[in-house]
MIDOSE-1310 file (N, C-alpha, C; in nm, 2 decimals, decimal comma, always signed):
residues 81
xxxx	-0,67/+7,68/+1,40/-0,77/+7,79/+1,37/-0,83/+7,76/+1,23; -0,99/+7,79/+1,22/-1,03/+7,72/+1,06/-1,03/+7,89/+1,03; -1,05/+7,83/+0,87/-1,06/+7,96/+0,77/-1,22/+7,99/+0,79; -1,23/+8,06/+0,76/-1,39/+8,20/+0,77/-1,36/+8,26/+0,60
xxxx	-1,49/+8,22/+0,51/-1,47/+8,33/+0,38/-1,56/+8,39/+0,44; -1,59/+8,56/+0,38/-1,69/+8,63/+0,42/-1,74/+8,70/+0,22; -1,82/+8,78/+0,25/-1,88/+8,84/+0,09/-1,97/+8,96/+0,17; -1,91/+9,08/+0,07/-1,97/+9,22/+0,13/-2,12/+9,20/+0,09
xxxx	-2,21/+9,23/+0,19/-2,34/+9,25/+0,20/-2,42/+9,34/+0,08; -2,34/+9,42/+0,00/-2,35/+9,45/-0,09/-2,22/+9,59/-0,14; -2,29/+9,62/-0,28/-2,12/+9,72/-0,35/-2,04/+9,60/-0,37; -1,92/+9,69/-0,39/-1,82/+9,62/-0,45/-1,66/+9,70/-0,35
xxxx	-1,57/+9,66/-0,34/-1,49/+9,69/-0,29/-1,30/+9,68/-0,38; -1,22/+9,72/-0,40/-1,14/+9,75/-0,51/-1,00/+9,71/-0,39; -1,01/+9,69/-0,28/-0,93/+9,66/-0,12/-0,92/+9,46/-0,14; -1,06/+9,47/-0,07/-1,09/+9,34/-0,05/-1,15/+9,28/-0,17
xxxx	-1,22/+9,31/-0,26/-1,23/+9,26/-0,39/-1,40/+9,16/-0,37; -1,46/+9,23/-0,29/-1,59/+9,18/-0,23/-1,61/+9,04/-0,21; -1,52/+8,99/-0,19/-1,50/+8,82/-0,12/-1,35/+8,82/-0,07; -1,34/+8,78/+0,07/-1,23/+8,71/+0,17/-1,23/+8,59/+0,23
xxxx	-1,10/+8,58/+0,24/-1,11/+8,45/+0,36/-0,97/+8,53/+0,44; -1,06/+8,44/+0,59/-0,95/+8,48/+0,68/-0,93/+8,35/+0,78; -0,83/+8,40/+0,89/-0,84/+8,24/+0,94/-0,85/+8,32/+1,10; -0,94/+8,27/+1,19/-0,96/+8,32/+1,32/-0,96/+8,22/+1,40
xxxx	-0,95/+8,27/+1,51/-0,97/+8,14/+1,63/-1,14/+8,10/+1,65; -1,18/+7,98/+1,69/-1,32/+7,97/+1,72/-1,35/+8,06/+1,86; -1,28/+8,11/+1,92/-1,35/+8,22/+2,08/-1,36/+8,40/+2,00; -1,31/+8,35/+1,85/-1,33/+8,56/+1,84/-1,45/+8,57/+1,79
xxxx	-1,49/+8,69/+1,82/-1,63/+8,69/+1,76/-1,65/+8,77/+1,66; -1,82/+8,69/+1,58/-1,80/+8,67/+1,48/-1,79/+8,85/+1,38; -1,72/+8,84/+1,28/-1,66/+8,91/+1,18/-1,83/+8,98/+1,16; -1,87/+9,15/+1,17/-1,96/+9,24/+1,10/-1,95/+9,34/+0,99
xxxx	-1,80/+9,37/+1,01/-1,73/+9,46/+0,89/-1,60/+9,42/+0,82; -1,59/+9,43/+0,71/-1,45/+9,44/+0,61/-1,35/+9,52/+0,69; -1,23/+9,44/+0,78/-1,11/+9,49/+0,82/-1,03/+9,61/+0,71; -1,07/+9,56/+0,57/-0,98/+9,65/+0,44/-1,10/+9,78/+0,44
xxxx	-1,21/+9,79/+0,41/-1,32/+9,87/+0,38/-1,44/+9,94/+0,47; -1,46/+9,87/+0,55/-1,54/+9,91/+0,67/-1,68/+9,85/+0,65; -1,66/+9,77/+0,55/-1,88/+9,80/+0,50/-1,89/+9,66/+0,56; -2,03/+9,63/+0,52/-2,09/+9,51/+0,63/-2,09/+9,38/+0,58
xxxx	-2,04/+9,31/+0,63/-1,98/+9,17/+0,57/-2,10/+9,07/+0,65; -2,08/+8,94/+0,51/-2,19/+8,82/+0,59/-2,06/+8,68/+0,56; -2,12/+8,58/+0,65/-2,02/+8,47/+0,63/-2,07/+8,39/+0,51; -1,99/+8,32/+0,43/-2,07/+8,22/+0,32/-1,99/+8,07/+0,40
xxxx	-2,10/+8,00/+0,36/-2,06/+7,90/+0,38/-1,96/+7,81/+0,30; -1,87/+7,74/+0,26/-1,81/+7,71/+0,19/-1,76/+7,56/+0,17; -1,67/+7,54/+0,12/-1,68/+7,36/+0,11/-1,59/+7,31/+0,21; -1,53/+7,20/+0,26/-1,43/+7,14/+0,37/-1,38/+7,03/+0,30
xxxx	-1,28/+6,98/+0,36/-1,22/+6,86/+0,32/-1,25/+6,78/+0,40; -1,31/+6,67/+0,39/-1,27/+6,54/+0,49/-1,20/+6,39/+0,42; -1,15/+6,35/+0,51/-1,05/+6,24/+0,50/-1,12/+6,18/+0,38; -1,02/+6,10/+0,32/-1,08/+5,96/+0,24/-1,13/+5,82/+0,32
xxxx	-1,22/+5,78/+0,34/-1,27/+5,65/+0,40/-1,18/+5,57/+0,33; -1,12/+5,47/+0,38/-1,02/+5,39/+0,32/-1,07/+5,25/+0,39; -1,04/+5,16/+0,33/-1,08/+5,03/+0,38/-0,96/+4,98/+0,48; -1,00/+4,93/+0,56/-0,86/+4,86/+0,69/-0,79/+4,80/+0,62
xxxx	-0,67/+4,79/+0,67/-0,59/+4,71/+0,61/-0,58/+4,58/+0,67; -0,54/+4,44/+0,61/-0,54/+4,33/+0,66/-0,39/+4,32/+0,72; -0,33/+4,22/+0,81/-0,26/+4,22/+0,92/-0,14/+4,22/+0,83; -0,16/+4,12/+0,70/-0,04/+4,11/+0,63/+0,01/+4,25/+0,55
xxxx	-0,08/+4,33/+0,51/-0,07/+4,45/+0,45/+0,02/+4,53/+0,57; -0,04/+4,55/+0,67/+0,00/+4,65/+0,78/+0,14/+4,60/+0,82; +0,18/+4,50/+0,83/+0,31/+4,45/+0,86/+0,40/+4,52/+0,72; +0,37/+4,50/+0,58/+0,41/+4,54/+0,50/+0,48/+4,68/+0,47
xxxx	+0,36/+4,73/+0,58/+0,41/+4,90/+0,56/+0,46/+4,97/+0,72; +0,48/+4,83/+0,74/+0,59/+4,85/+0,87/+0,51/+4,91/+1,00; +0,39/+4,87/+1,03/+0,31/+4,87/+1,16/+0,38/+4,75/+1,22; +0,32/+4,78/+1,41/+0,35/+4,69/+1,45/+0,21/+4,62/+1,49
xxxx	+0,20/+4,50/+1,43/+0,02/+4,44/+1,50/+0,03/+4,34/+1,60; -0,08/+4,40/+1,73/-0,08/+4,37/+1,83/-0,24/+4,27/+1,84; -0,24/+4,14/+1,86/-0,37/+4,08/+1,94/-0,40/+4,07/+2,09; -0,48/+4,11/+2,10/-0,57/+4,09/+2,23/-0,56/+3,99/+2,30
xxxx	-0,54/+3,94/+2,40/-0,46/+3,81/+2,47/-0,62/+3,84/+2,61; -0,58/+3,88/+2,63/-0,71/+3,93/+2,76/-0,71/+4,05/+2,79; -0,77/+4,10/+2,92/-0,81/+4,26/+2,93/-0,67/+4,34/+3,00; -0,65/+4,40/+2,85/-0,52/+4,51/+2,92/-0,37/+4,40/+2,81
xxxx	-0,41/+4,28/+2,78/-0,27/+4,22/+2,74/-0,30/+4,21/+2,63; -0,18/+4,21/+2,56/-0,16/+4,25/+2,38/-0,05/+4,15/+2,36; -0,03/+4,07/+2,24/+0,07/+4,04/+2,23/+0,11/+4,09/+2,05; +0,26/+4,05/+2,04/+0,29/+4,07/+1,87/+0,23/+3,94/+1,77
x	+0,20/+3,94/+1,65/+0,15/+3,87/+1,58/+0,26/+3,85/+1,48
């Protein structure tokens, strides 16, 4: 389930503290009011994480860190290297 921040539409709230985050499923629909306050809430957009791009590792590396590497022999056959 991802996190949802929300920010009251306007006022201030002393509950909710006029900024939340919550974490919902993606099928609920979407958030109109402060669960703590009742008043009308908007979603902000906010920042995400994504992975680090990392460069492949070479066959000798990956053995190193204890993969097992497999070559392609023909369609469907793999062998160890």
């Amino acid at each position: 389930m991802p996190f949802y921040e929300y920010q009251l539409c306007e006022g201030e709230c002393s509950v909710c503290g006029g900024r939340f985050t919550l974490r919902r499923p993606l099928s609920a629909p979407e958030l109109t009011k402060c669960p703590a306050c009742k008043k009308p809430v908007r979603k902000v957009i906010s920042s995400f994480s994504s992975p680090v791009k990392l460069k492949p590792l070479s066959v000798s590396e990956a053995k190193k860190a204890g993969f097992t590497v497999l070559k392609r022999i023909g369609k469907g056959e793999y062998e160890r290297q």
